[in-house]
C-alpha positions in Angstrom: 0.0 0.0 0.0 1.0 3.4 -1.1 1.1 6.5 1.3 -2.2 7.8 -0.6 -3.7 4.6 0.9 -3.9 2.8 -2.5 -2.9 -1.2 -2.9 -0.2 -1.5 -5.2 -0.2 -3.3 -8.7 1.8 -6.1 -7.8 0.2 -6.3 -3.6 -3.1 -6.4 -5.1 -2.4 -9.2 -7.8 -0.8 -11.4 -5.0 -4.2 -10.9 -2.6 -5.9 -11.9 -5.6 -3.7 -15.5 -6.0 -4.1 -15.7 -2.4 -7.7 -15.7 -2.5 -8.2 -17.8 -5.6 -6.0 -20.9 -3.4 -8.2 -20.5 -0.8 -11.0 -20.9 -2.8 -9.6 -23.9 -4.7 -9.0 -25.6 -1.4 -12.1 -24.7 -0.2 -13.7 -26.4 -3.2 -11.8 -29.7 -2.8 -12.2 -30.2 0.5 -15.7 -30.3 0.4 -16.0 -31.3 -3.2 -13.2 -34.2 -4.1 -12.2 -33.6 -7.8 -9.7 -36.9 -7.4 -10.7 -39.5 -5.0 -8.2 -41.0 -2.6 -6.9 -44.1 -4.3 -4.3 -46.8 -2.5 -3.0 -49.6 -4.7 -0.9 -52.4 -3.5 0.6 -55.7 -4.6 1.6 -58.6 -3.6 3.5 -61.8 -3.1 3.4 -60.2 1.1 2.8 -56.5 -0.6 -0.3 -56.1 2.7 -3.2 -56.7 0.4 -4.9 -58.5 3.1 -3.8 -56.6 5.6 -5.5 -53.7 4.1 -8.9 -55.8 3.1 -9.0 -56.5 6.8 -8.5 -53.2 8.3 -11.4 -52.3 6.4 -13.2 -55.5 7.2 -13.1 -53.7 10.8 -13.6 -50.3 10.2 -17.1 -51.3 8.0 -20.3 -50.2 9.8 -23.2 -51.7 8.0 -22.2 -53.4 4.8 -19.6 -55.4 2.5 -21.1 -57.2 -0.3 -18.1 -59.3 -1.9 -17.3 -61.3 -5.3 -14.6 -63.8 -5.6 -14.3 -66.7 -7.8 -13.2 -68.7 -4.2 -12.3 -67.6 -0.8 -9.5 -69.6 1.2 -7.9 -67.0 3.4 -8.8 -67.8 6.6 -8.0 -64.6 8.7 -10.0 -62.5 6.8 -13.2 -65.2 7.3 -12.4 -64.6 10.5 -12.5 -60.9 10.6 -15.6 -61.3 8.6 -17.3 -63.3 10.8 -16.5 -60.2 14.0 -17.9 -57.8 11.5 -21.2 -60.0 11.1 -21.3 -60.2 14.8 -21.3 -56.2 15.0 -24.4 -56.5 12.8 -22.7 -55.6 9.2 -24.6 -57.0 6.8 -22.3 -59.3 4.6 -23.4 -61.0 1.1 -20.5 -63.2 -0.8 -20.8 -64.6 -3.6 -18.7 -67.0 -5.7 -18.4 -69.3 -8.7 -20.8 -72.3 -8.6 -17.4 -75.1 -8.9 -16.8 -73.7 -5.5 -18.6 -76.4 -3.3 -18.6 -75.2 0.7 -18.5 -79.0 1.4 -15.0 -79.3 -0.3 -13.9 -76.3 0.8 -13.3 -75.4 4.3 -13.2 -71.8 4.5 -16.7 -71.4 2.5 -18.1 -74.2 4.9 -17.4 -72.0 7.5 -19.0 -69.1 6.5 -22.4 -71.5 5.4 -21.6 -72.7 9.1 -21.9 -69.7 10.6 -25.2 -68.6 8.8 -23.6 -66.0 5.8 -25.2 -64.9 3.1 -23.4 -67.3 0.9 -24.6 -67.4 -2.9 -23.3 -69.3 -6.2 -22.9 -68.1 -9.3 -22.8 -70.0 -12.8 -20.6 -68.5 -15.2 -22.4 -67.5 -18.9 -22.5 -70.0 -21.6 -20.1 -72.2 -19.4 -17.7 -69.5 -18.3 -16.8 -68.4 -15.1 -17.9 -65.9 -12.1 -14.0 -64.6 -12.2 -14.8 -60.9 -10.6 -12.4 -60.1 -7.8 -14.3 -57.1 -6.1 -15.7 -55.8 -2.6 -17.5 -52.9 -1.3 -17.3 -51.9 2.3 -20.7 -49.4 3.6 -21.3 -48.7 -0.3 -18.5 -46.1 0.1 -14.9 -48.2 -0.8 -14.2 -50.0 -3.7 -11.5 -52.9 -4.1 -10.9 -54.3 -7.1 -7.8 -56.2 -9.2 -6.4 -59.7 -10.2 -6.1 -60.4 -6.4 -8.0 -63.5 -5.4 -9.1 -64.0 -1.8 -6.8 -66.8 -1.2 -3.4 -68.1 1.2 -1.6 -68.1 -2.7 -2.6 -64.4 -3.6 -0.8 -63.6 -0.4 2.1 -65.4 -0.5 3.0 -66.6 -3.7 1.2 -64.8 -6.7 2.1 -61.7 -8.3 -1.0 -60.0 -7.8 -2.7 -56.2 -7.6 -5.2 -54.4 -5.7 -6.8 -51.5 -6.1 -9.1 -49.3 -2.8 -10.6 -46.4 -4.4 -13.4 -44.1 -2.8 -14.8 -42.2 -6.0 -18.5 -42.6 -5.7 -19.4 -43.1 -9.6 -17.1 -45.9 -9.7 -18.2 -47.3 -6.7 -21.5 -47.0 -7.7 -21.6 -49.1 -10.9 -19.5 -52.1 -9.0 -22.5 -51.8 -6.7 -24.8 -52.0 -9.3 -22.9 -54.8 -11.1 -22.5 -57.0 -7.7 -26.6 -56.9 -7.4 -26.9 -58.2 -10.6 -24.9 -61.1 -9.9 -26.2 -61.9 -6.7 -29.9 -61.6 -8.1 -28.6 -64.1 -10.7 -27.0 -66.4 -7.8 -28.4 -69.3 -5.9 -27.9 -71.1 -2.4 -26.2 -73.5 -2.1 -27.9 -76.0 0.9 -28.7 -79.2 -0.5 -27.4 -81.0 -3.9 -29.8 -80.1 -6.8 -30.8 -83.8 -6.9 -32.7 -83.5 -3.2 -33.8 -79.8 -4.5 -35.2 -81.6 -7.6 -37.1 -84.4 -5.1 -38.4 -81.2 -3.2 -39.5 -78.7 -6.1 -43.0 -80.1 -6.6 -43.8 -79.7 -3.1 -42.0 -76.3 -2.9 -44.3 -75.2 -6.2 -47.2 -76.1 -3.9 -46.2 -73.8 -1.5 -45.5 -71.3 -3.8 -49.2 -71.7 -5.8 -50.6 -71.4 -1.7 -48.3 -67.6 -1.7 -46.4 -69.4 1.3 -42.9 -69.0 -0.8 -42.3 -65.6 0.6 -38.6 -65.0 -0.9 -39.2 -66.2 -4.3 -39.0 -63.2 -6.1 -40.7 -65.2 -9.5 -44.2 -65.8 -8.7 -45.6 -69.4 -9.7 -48.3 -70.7 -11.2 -47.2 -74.0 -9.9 -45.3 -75.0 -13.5 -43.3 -72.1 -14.0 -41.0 -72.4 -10.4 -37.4 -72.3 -11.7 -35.3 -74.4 -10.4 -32.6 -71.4 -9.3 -35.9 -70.5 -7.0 -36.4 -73.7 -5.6 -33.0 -73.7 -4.3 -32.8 -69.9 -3.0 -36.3 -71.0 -1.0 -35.3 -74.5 0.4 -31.7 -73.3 1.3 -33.0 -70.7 3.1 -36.6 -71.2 4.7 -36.5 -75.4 4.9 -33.3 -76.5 5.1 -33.8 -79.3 7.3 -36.6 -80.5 5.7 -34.3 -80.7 2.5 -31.2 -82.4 4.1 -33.8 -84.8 5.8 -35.1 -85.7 1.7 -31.1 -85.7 1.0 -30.2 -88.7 3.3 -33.2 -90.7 2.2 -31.9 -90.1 -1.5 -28.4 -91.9 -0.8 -27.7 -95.0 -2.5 -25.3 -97.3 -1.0 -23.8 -99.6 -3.1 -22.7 -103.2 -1.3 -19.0 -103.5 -2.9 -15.7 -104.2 -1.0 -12.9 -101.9 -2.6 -10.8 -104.7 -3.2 -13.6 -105.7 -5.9 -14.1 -101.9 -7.1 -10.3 -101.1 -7.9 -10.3 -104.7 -9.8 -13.0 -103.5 -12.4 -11.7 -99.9 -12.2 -7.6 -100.0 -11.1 -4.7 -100.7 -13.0 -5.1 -104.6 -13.1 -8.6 -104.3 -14.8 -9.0 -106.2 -17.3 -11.9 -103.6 -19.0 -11.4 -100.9 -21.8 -11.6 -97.0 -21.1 -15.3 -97.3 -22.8 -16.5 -100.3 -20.8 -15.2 -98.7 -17.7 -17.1 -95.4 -18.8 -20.6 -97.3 -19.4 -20.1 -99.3 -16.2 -18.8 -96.4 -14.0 -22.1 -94.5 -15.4 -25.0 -96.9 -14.8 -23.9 -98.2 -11.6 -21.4 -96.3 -9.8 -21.0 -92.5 -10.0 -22.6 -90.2 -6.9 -23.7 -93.8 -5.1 -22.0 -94.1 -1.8 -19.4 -96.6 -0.4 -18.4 -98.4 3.2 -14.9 -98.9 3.0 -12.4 -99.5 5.8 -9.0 -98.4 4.8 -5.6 -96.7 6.8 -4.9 -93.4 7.0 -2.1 -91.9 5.2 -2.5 -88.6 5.2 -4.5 -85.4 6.5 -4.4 -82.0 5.7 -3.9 -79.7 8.8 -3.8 -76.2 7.7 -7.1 -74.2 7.3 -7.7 -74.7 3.4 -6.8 -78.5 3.7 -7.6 -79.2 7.0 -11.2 -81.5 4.9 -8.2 -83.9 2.4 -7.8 -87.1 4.1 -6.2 -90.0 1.8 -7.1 -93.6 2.3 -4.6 -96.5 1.8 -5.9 -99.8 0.8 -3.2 -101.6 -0.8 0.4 -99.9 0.1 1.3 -96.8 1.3 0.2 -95.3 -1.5 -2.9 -93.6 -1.6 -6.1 -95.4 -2.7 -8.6 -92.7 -2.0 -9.2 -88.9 -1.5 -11.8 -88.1 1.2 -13.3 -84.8 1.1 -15.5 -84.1 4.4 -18.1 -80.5 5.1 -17.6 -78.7 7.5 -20.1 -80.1 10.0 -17.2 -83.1 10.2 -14.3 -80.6 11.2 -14.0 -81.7 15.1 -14.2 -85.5 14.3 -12.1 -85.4 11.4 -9.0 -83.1 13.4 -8.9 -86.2 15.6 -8.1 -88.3 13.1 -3.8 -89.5 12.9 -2.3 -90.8 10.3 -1.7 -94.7 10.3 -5.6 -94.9 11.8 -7.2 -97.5 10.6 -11.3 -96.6 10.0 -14.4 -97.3 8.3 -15.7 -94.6 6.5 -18.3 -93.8 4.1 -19.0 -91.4 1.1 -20.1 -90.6 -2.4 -17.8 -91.8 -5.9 -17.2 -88.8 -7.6 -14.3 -89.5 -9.9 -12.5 -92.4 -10.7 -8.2 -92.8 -10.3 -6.2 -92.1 -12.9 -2.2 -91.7 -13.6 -2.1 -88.5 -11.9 -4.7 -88.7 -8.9 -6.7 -91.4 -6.7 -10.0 -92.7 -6.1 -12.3 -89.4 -5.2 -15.0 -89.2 -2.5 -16.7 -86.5 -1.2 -19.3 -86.2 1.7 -16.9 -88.4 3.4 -17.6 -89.1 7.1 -15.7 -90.9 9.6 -18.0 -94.3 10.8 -15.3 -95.9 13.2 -12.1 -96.1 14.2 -11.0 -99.4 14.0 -7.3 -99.5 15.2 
C-alpha cells in the first residue's frame, strides 16, 4: 500500500492468487475432484492386511465377489464384523462347493449370506471385487486366497470415488440376483420342487421373487427358498436319497484300477450306470491329513500300500471328528464316488464321514 492509501499493482495481484487458493482448497475439500486411491501388490505386498483393516472399520455393509475364498484370517475378521451387525453378502463361482472347501463351509456354518454363481455359456464368475458401507471399492487380479498372499504376483486397487463405486455396486446386485444357495445338492432340491411349487401356488414361498403358477418355479428359485426357509426339511429328503452300493474296494479297484482287465469305454458305461454319486463303506488306513485351514477337509485312504487309494473330502459339519483323526488310523468310513483314479490322482469321494475307528 502506497502512502495515498492505494494497494499496489503487484500487492493487489498477489491478494488476488491468495484468494483464488483458498477458494480452490475450499472447493476440494468439500467437493473431491480426485478420489483418494491406494493400490498395492503382492506376493506379502499387505493386500490382506488392508482388506481386513477395512473389514473392521465397515459399519453396515460389504457385499463381496470372488471366484473362491480360502484366506482364513479374513473369514475370521468377517465373521467379528457380522457379529457387529454388518450385513455381509459373498458370492462366488458355482465349482466352489462349501462342502470341499473349508473356508466357504465356514462361512455357510456360521449362517452367511453365501450365494453361487454359474458362469455364462459355461464361463466363469471370475470378478475379484468388494464394497465396504457402499463407500470403498476394491478391485484387481487379487483372489481372496493363502496363494494371492504369499505366492502370486497379484494387484489391488481401494478407491473411494463414488461413480465408480456405484456401478461395482450395481454390477455386484446383478450377480447376486442371478445367484443361488447352495444348501442341498440339486438332486434333493429336484425331489423337493414339486412340493415347494405347492407352497408357492398357496403364496407361502415368501422369498421367491418369481411368482408361480405351480409350473413355472425355476429351479434357481427352488434352491434360493429350500436353502434358506427349509433347510432341514431338505437335508432330511437328501439322506433318504443316498444310495449305497454293497461293494468291497478290493472288488471296485479290480474293475476300475490298473489290473482291470476292461477298456476305457466299458469302464465309462459301467462307471455310469452303476457307480457315480452312489455311496461306499470302505475301511482303509490313513495316510495322510491335511492340517492347515484350506486343507484341513483332504484325508487320503490306503488300501493296498502306502500309497494312496482314496481322497476323502468331508463338510464342514465333520471338522472336530475329522482333526482327531492321525495318520496310520485304521477306519471305516463312508462317502459318495465322484471321480475315478487315474495316472495322476486317486479314487475321489466326497461327503466323506468318519463311521469308526478301528485300530
Amino acid at each position: 500500500m502506497n502512502r495515498f492509501g492505494f494497494i499496489k499493482k503487484n500487492d493487489l495481484i498477489t491478494i488476488l492468487l491468495t484468494l483464488s487458493i483458498s477458494v480452490l482448497s475450499l472447493l476440494c475439500a468439500s467437493n473431491t475432484i480426485y478420489a483418494k486411491t491406494e493400490v498395492l501388490f503382492s506376493p506379502k505386498g499387505s493386500i490382506k492386511e488392508a482388506i481386513i483393516k477395512n473389514i473392521i472399520s465397515s459399519k453396515v455393509t460389504i457385499d463381496i465377489t470372488a471366484f473362491t475364498f480360502t484366506a482364513g484370517d479374513i473369514a475370521e475378521a468377517l465373521y467379528q464384523a457380522k457379529e457387529r451387525g454388518v450385513v455381509i453378502r459373498v458370492v462366488v463361482d458355482q465349482t466352489q462347493d462349501a462342502k470341499c472347501y473349508p473356508v466357504l463351509g465356514f462361512l455357510k456354518q456360521e449362517q452367511f449370506d453365501l450365494q453361487f454363481l454359474k458362469g455364462n455359456i459355461g464361463g466363469s464368475m471370475h470378478n475379484a471385487f468388494a464394497i465396504f458401507d457402499d463407500k470403498l471399492l476394491v478391485t484387481g487380479s487379487y483372489t481372496w486366497t493363502e496363494y494371492a498372499e504369499k505366492f502370486n504376483y497379484e494387484n489391488a486397487i481401494f478407491i473411494d470415488e463414488a461413480d465408480a463405486v456405484e456401478k461395482y455396486k450395481r454390477e455386484f446386485e446383478s450377480l447376486y440376483n442371478k445367484s443361488v444357495v447352495q444348501g442341498a445338492s440339486r438332486r434333493a432340491v429336484i425331489a423337493a420342487s414339486n412340493e415347494v411349487k405347492e407352497l408357492a401356488k398357496q403364496g407361502s414361498v415368501g422369498n421367491m421373487k418369481e411368482k408361480s403358477d405351480g409350473n413355472t418355479t425355476s429351479e434357481d428359485n427352488v434352491i434360493k427358498f429350500v436353502a434358506r426357509k427349509d433347510i432341514k426339511h431338505l437335508k432330511t429328503i437328501e439322506k433318504s436319497l443316498k444310495q449305497f452300493v454293497t461293494i468291497s474296494f478290493e472288488e471296485f479297484d479290480k474293475k476300475f484300477g490298473s489290473e482291470s482287465k476292461l477298456d476305457k469305454s466299458e469302464k465309462t458305461r459301467l462307471w455310469k450306470s452303476e457307480f457315480e454319486g452312489k455311496y461306499i463303506r470302505w475301511t482303509g488306513r490313513i495316510s495322510f491329513r491335511g492340517f492347515a485351514v484350506y486343507d484341513w477337509n483332504k484325508v487320503g485312504i490306503s488300501h493296498k500300500s502306502s500309497n494312496i487309494d482314496v481322497n476323502l473330502r468331508f463338510d464342514y459339519s465333520k471338522q472336530r471328528k475329522v482333526m482327531k483323526l492321525k495318520v496310520g488310523d485304521i477306519v471305516t468310513y463312508t462317502g459318495r464316488l465322484v471321480s475315478l483314479s487315474s495316472t495322476f490322482s486317486s479314487y475321489r469321494v466326497e461327503d466323506a464321514d468318519v463311521l469308526q475307528v478301528v485300530g
